[in-house]
TIDO-777638 format. One record per residue (C-alpha): x, y, z; residue in one letter. Coordinates in Angstrom, 3 decimals. Layout:
+----------+----------+----------+------+
:        u :        v :        w : type :
+----------+----------+----------+------+
:        X :        Y :        Z :    a :
...
+----------+----------+----------+------+
END
This chain:
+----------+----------+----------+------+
:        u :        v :        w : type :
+----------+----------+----------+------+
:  -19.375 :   31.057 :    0.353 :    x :
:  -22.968 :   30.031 :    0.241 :    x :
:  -25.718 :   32.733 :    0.697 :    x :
:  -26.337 :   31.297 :    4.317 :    x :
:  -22.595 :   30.833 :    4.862 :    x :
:  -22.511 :   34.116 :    4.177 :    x :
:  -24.846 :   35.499 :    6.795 :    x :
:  -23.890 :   33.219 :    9.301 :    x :
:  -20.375 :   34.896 :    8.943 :    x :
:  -22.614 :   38.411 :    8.981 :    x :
:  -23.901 :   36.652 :   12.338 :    x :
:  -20.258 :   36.081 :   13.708 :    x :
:  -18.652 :   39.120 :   12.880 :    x :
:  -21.830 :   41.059 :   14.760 :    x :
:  -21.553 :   39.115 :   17.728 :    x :
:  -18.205 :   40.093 :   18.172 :    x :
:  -18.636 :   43.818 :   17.756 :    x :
:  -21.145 :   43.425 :   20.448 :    x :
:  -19.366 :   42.374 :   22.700 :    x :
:  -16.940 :   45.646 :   22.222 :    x :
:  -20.318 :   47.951 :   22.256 :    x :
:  -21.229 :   46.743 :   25.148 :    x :
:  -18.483 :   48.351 :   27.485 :    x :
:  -18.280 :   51.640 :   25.361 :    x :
:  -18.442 :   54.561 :   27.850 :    x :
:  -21.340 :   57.022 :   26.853 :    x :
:  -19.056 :   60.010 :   25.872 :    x :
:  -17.086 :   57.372 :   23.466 :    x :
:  -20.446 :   56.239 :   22.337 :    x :
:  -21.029 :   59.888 :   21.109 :    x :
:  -18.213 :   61.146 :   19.986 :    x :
:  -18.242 :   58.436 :   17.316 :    x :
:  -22.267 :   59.382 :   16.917 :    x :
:  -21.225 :   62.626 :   15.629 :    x :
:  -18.642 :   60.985 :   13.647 :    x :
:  -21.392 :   59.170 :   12.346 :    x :
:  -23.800 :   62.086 :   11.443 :    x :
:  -20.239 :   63.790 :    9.674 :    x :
:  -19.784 :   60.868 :    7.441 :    x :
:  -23.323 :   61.272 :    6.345 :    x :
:  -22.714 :   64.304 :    5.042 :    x :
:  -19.414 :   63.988 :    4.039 :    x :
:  -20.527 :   61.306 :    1.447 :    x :
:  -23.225 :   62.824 :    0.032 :    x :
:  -22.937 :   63.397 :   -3.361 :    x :
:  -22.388 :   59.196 :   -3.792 :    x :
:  -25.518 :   58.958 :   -1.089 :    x :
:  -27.426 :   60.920 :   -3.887 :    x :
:  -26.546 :   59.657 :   -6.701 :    x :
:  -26.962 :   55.737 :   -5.048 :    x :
:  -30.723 :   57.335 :   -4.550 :    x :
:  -31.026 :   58.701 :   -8.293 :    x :
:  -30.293 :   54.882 :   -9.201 :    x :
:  -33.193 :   53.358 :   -6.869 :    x :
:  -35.553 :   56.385 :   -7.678 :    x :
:  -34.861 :   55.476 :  -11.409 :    x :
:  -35.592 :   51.757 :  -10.585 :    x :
:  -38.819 :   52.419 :   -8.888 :    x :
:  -39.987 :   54.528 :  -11.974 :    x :
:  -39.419 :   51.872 :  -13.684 :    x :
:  -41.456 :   49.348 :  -11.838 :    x :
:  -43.968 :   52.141 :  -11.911 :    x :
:  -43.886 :   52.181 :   -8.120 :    x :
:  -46.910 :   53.998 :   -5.898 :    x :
:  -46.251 :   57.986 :   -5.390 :    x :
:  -46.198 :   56.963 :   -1.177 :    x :
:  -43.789 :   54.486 :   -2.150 :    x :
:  -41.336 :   56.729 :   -4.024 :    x :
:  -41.735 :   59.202 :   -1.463 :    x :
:  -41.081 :   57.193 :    0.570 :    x :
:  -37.892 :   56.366 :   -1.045 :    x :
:  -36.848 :   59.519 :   -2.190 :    x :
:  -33.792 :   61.788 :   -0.755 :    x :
:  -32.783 :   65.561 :   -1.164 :    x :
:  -29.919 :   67.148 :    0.654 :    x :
:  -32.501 :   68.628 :    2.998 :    x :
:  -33.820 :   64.770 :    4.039 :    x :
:  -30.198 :   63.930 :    4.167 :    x :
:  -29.637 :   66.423 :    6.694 :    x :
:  -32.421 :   66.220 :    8.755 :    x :
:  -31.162 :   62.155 :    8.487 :    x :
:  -27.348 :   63.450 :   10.150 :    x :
:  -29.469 :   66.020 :   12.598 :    x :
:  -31.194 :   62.896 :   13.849 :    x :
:  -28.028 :   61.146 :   14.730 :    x :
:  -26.867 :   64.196 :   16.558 :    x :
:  -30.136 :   64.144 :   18.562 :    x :
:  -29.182 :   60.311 :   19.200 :    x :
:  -26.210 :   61.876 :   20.814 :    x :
:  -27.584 :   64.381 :   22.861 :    x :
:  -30.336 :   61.570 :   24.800 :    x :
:  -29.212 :   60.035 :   27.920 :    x :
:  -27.481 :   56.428 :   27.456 :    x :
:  -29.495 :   53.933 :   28.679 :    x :
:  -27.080 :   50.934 :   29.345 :    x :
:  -26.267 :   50.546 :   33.076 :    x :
:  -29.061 :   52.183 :   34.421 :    x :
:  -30.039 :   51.141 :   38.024 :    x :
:  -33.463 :   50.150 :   37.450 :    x :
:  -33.825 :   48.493 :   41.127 :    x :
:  -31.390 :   47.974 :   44.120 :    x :
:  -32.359 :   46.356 :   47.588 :    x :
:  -30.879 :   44.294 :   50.322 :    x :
:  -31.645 :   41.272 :   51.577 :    x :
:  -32.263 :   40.262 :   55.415 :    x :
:  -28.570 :   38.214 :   55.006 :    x :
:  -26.729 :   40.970 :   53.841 :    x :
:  -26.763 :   40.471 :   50.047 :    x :
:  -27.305 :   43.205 :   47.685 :    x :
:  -29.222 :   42.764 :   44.829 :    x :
:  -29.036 :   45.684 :   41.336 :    x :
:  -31.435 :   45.527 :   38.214 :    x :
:  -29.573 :   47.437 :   35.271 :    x :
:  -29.965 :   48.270 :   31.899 :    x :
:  -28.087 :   46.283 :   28.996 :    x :
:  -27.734 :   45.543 :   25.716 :    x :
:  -29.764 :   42.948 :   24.077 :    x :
:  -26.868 :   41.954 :   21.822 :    x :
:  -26.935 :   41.627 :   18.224 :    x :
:  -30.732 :   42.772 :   16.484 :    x :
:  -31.378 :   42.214 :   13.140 :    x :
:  -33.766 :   44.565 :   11.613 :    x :
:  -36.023 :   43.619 :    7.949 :    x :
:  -37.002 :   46.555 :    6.308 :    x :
:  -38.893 :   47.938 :    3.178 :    x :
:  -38.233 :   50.833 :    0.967 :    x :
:  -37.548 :   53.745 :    3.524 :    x :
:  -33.491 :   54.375 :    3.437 :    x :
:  -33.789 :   56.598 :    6.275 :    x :
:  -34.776 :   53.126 :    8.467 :    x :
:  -30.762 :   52.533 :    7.593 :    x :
:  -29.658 :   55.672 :    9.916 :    x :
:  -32.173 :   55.463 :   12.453 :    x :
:  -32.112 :   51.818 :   12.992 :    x :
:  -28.229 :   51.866 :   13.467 :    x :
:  -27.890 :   54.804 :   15.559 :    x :
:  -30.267 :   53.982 :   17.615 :    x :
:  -28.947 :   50.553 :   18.087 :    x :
:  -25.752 :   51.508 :   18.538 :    x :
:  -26.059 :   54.299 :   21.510 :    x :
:  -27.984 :   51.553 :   23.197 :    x :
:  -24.732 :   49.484 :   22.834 :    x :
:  -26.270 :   46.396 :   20.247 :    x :
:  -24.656 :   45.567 :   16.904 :    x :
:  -26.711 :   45.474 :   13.758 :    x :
:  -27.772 :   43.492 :   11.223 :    x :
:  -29.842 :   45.622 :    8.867 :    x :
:  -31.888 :   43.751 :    5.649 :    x :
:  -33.456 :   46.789 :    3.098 :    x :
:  -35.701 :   45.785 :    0.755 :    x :
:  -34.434 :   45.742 :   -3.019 :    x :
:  -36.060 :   49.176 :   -3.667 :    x :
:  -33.627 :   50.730 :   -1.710 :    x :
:  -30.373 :   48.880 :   -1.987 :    x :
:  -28.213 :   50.985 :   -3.239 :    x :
:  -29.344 :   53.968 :   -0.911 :    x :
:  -28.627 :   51.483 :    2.011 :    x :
:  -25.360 :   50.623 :    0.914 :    x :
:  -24.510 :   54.149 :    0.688 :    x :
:  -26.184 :   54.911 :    4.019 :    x :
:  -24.571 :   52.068 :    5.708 :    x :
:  -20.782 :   52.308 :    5.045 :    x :
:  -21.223 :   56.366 :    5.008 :    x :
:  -22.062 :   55.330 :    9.163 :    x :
:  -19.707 :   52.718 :    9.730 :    x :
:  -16.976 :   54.582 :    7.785 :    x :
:  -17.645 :   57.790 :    9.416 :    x :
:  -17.814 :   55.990 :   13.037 :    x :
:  -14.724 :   54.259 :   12.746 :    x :
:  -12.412 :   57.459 :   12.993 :    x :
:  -13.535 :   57.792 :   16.353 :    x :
:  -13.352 :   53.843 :   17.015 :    x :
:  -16.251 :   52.476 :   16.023 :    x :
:  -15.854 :   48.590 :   16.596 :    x :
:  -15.642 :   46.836 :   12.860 :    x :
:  -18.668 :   44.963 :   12.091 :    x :
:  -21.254 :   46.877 :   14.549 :    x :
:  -23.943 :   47.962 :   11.629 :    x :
:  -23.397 :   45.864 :    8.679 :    x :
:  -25.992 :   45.654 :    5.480 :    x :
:  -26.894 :   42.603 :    3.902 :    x :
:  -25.701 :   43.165 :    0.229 :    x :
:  -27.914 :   41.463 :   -1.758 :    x :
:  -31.669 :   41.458 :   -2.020 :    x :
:  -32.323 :   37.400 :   -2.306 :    x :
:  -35.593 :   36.792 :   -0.754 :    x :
:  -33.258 :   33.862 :    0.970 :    x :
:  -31.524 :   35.892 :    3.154 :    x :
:  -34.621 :   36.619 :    5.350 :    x :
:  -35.350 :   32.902 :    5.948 :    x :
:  -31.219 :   32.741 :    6.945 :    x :
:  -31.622 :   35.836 :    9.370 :    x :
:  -34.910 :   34.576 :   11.153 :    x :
:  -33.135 :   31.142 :   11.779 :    x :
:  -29.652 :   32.473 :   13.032 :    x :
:  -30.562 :   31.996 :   16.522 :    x :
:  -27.331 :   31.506 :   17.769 :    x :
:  -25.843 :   34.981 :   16.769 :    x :
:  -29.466 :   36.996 :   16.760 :    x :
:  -31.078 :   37.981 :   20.120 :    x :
:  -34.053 :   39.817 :   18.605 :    x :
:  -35.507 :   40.345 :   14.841 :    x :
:  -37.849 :   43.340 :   14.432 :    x :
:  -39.284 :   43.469 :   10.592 :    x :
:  -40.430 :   47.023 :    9.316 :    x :
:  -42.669 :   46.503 :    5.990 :    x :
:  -45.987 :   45.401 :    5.021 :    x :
:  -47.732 :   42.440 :    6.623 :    x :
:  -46.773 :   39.881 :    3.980 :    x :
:  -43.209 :   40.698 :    5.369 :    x :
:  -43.917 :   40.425 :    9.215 :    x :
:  -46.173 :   37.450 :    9.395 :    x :
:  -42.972 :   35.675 :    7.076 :    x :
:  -40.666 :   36.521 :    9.700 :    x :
:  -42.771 :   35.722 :   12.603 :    x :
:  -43.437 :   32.237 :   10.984 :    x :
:  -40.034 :   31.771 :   10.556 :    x :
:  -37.698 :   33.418 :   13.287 :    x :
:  -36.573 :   31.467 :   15.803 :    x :
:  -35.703 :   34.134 :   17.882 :    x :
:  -38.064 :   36.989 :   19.704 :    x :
:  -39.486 :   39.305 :   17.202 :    x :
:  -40.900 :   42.627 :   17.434 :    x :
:  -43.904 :   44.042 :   15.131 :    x :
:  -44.893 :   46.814 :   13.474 :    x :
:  -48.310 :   45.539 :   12.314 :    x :
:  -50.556 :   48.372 :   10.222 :    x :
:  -51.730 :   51.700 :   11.423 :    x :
:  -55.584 :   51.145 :   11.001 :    x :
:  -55.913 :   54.435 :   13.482 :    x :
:  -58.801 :   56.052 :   14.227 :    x :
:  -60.406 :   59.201 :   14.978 :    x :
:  -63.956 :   59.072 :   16.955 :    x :
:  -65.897 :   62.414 :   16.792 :    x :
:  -68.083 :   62.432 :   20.419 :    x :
:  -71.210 :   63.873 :   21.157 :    x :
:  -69.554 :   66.536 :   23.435 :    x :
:  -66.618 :   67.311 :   20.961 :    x :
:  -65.075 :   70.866 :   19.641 :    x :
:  -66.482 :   70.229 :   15.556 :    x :
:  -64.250 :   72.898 :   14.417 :    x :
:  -61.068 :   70.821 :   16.883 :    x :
:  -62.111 :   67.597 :   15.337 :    x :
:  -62.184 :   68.919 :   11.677 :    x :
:  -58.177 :   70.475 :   12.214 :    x :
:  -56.886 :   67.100 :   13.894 :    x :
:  -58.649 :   64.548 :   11.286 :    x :
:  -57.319 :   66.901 :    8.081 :    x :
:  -53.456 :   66.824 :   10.129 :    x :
:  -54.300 :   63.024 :   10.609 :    x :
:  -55.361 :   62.586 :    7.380 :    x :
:  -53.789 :   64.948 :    5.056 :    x :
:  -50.672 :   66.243 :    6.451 :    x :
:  -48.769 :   62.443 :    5.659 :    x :
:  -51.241 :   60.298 :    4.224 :    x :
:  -48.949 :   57.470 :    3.578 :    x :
:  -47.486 :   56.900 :    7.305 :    x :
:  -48.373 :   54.170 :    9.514 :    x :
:  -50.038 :   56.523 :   12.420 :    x :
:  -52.345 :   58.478 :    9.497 :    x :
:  -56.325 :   58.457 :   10.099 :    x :
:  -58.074 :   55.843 :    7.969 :    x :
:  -60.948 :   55.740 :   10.048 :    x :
:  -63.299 :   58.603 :   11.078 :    x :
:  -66.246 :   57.602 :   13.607 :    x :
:  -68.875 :   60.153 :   14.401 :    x :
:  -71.807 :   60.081 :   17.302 :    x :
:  -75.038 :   60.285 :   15.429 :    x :
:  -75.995 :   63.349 :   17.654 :    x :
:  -72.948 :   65.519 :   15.683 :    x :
:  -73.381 :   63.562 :   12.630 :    x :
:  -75.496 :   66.248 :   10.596 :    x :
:  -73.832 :   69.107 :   11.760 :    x :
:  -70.007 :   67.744 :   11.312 :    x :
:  -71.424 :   66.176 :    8.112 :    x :
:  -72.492 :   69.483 :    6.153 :    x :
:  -69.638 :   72.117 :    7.344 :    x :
:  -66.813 :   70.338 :    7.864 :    x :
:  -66.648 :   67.509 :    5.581 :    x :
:  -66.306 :   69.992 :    2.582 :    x :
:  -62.657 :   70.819 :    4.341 :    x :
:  -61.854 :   66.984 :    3.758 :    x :
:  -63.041 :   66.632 :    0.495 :    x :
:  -61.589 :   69.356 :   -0.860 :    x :
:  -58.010 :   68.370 :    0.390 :    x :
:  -58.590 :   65.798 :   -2.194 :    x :
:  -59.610 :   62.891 :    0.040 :    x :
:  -61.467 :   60.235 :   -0.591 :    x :
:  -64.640 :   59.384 :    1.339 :    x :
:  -66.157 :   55.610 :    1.673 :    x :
:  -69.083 :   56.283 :    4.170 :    x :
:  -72.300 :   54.457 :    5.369 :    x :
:  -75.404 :   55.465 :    4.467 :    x :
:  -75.705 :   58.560 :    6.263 :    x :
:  -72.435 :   60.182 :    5.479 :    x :
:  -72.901 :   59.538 :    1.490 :    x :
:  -76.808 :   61.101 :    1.875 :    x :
:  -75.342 :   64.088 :    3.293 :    x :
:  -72.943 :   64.413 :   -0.143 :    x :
:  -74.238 :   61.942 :   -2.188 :    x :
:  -72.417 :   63.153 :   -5.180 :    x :
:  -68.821 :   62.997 :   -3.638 :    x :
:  -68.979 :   60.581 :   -1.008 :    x :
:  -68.767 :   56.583 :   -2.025 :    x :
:  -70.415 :   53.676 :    0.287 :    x :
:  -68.106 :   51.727 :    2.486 :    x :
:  -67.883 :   48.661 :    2.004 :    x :
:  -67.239 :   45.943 :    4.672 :    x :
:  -63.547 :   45.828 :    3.963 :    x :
:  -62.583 :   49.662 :    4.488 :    x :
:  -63.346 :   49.119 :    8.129 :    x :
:  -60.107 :   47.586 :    8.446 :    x :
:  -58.043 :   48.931 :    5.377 :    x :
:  -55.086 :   50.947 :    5.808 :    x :
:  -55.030 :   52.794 :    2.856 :    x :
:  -51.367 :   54.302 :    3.487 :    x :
:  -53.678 :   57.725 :    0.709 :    x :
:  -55.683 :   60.230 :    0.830 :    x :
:  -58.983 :   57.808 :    1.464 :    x :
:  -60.654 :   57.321 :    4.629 :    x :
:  -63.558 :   55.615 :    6.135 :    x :
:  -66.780 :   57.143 :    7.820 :    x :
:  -69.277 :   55.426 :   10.198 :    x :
:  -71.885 :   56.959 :   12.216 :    x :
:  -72.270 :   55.931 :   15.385 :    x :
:  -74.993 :   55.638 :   18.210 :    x :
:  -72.692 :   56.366 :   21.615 :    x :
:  -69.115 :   55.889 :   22.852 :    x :
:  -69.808 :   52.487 :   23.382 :    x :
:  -70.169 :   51.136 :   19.895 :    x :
:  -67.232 :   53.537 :   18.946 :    x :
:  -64.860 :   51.786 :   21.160 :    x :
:  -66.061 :   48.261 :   20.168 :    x :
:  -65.574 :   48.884 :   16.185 :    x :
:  -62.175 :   50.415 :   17.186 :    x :
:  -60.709 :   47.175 :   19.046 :    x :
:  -62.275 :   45.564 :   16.277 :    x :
:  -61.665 :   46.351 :   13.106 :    x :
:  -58.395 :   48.554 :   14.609 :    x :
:  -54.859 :   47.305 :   14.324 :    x :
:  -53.641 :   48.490 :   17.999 :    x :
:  -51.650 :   51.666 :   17.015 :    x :
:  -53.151 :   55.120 :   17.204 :    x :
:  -56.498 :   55.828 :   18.027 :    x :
:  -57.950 :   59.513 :   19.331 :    x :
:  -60.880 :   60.550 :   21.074 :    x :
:  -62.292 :   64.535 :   20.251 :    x :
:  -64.629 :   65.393 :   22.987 :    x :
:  -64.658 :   68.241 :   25.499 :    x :
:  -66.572 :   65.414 :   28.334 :    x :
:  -63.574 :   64.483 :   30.390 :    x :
:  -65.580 :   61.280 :   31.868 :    x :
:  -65.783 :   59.988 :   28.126 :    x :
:  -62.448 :   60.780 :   27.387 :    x :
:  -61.209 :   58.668 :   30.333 :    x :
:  -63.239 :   55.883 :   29.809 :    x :
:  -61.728 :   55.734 :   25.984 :    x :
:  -58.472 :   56.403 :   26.909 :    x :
:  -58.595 :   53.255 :   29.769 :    x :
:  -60.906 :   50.917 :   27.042 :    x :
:  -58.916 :   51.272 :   23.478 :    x :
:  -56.483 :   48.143 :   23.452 :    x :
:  -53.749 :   49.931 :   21.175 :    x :
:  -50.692 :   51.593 :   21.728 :    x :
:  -51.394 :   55.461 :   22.069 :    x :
:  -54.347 :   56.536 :   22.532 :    x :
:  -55.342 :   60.179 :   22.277 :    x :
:  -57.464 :   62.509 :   23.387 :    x :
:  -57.963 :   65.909 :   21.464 :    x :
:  -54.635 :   65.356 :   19.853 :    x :
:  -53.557 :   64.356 :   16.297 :    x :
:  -52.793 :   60.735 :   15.953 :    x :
:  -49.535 :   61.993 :   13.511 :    x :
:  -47.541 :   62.585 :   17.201 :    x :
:  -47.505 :   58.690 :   17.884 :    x :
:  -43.343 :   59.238 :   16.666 :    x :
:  -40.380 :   58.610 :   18.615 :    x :
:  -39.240 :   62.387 :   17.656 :    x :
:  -42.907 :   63.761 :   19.476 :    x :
:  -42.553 :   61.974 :   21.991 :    x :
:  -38.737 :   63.171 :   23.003 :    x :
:  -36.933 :   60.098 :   21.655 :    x :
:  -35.015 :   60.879 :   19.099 :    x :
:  -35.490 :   59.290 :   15.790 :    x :
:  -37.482 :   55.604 :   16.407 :    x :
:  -37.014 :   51.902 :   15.302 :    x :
:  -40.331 :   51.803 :   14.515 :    x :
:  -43.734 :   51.843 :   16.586 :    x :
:  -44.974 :   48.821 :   17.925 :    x :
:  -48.549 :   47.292 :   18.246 :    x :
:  -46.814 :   44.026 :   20.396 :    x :
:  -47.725 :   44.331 :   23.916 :    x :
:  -44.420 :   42.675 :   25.123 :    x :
:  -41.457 :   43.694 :   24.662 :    x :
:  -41.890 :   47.202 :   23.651 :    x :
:  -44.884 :   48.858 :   22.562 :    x :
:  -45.276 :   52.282 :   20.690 :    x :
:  -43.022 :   53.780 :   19.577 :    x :
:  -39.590 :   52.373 :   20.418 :    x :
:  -36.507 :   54.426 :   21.279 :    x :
:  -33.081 :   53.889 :   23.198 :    x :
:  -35.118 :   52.107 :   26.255 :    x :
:  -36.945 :   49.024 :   24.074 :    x :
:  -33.522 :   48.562 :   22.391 :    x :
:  -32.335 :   46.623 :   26.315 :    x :
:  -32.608 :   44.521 :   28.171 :    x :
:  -31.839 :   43.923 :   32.180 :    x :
:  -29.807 :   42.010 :   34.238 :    x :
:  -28.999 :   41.471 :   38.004 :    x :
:  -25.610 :   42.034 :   39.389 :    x :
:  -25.980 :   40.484 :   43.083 :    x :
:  -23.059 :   41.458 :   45.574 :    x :
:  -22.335 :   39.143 :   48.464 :    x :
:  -19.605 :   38.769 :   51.550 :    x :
:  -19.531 :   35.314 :   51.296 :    x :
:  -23.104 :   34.062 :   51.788 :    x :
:  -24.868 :   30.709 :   50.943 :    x :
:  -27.642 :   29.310 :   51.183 :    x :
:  -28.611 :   27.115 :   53.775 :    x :
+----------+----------+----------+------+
END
């Protein structure tokens, strides 16, 4: 066959199995979850060793350090990665939840419910640990999957994938329900996005060369996980010594994630102060400064000027951007616009300026006095995520078993019509 006969047939075979998840009971659903998490450990030495030849790959191609972290497993990540599917178990299944029910003046009755969107095909980049989460995920919330790694991690994926499907099986996983697109062909993407007629939903993880391909392409509703240009805006009523701990977590603790600071704004009232005792703490984590003109005066030595494009960079490193600022107001307006509608955090003991940020920033979370590293499906009591959103419609933030339905209406009559 033809690439694209090929992942039509991909297309086929997953609309099938969908049809099967769909009317899986939840205890069936995860007692073939735990299956699931087994085989991941039960095939981990060829898991590994799939890794070594990727991690050996990206050496090669002299790959970032955030990128081969990204890409790197351990038995320890492994197991966290079969702990998260057990988690998957333990959460509530969301398919045929009552959502609504009423009744009608003639006597019909009328139930919104929970259900499956179907068959979701999910582009990714070099994290293998997407693999796991994206299928699991997809799977308790009864949709079959298509998953599409980037060629960094292919033979992780492969390893990830049929450890899942194999592992699933012995406690009847439906054949077909997470299947990996084998090769890396830069094809295959165009032959996903197009595959309307067996794909109800594309969501593309990776860079934004990736997404705005698939969004120009897909001819089916797609999901994005634009950049994490996330903010952290120091008030003039804010806790210095508070606002120092949550931009180092922010900023240092994962520096190459998307919901990392890469933006620090600070009212000009604070500015000297925060400026000489706390920036040290920041520097000497190793992080690069790019400030305006009043943050590099106050450490002229270690701090480099900004220039117009760091406003909007997301470094994905341990660099970040520093503006001064006259009042909340101009905060919040260089936020929604150089920001990227994903994480953004207020610091301020003033509860009338925290409200007024918290109702005015346009992105997905939005925090007060709290680290912008707990925008995550795991924080926020969902389990492992299929990513965090910055779409308003369907899902936004970060998306768990919920975004992963639909709804439909099951309307009960005795005999009614309309006249």
């Amino acid at each position: 066959m033809t690439l694209q006969e090929q992942i039509q047939d991909m297309g086929r075979r997953a609309l099938a199995a969908s049809r099967d998840l769909a009317l899986l009971p939840a205890d069936r659903k995860n007692r073939i979850l735990l299956a699931m998490a087994e085989g991941l450990l039960h095939h981990e030495s060829e898991i590994l060793a799939a890794n070594a030849l990727d991690l050996q790959a990206a050496q090669t191609k002299a790959l970032s350090s955030a990128m081969i972290d990204r890409l790197t497993l351990d038995p320890k990540r492994l197991a966290a990665m079969a702990q998260g599917v057990r988690e998957v178990a333990d959460l509530p299944d969301p398919v045929g939840e009552t959502l609504a029910k009423w009744d009608r003046p003639n006597g019909i009755s009328i139930e919104k419910i929970r259900v499956p969107i179907g068959v979701i095909a999910i582009i990714f980049e070099s994290r293998p640990n997407v693999t796991s989460d994206a299928a699991v995920l997809c799977f308790k919330s009864g949709n079959a999957t298509i998953l599409r790694g980037g060629s960094e991690a292919i033979h992780s994926n492969r390893a990830i994938a049929a450890a899942l499907q194999n592992g699933g099986e012995r406690e009847g996983l439906p054949k077909d329900s997470i299947q990996l697109v084998p090769f890396t062909d830069r094809a295959s993407v165009q032959h996903l996005a197009e595959m309307d007629a067996y794909v109800n939903l594309i969501i593309p993880r990776g860079g934004k060369g990736l997404i705005e391909t698939v969004v120009s392409l897909a001819r089916m509703p797609v999901i994005k996980h634009y950049d994490g240009v996330c903010h952290v805006y120091v008030d003039a009523a804010a806790d210095l010594d508070m606002a120092r701990k949550i931009i180092i977590n922010g900023k240092c603790q994962k520096p190459g994630v998307c919901n990392a600071v890469e933006c620090i704004l600070v009212h000009e009232s604070v500015a000297e102060e925060f400026y000489a005792k706390h920036l040290p703490s920041l520097l000497d984590a190793g992080v690069e400064i790019r400030g305006d003109a009043a943050a590099v005066a106050s450490h002229p030595d270690r701090i480099k000027p900004a220039t117009e494009e760091d406003w909007s960079t997301e470094y994905l490193d341990l660099i970040v951007s520093l503006k001064t600022v006259p009042n909340i107001e101009a905060a919040m307006a260089h936020i929604n616009h150089y920001g990227s509608k994903h994480s953004d955090c207020i610091v301020t003991e003033d509860p009338e300026n925290a409200a007024r940020f918290l109702a005015k920033i346009d992105s997905a979370v939005v925090f007060w006095n709290a680290s912008t590293r707990f925008n995550d499906g795991a924080e926020f009591g969902f389990g492992c995520e299929i990513g965090i959103s910055t779409d308003k419609l369907h899902a936004r933030g970060p998306m768990g078993l919920p975004e992963l339905t639909t709804y439909k209406y099951l309307v009960r009559g005795t005999g009614q019509v309309r006249a």
